[in-house]
C-alpha positions, 0 to 999 in steps of 0.5 A: 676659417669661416667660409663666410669671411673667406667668400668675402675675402676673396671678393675683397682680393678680386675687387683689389685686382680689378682695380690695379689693373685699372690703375696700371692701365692709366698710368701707362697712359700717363707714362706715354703722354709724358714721353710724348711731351718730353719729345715735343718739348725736346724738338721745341728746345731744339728749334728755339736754339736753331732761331736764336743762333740764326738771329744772333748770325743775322744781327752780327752780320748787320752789326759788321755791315754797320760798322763797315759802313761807318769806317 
């Protein structure tokens, strides 16, 4: 093979290199910020069950005590 053509191949394989590595870099950064949102999301689904149920207690509770009252 030319030597001409092979340098530039080898330039061409080293750029390719650089540039995943680049790449693999962002995504691993992007993989972490989805796991990070992922926990957020997962503790706010978890408080949100937490203040419905509360919620749903307390207005059983004033429901009952209504009706208590009523009789």
């Amino acid at each position: 093979m030319d030597p001409e053509i092979r340098t530039y191949l080898d330039e061409t394989r080293r750029h390719f290199d650089v540039v995943a590595e680049q790449m693999r870099s962002q995504l691993q950064v992007v993989a972490e910020g989805v796991s990070s949102l992922t926990d957020r999301l997962d503790r706010l689904e978890q408080n949100l069950r937490e203040e419905i149920l509360r919620a749903q207690r307390e207005l059983s509770a004033m429901i009952k005590f209504s009706y208590a009252e009523l009789d």
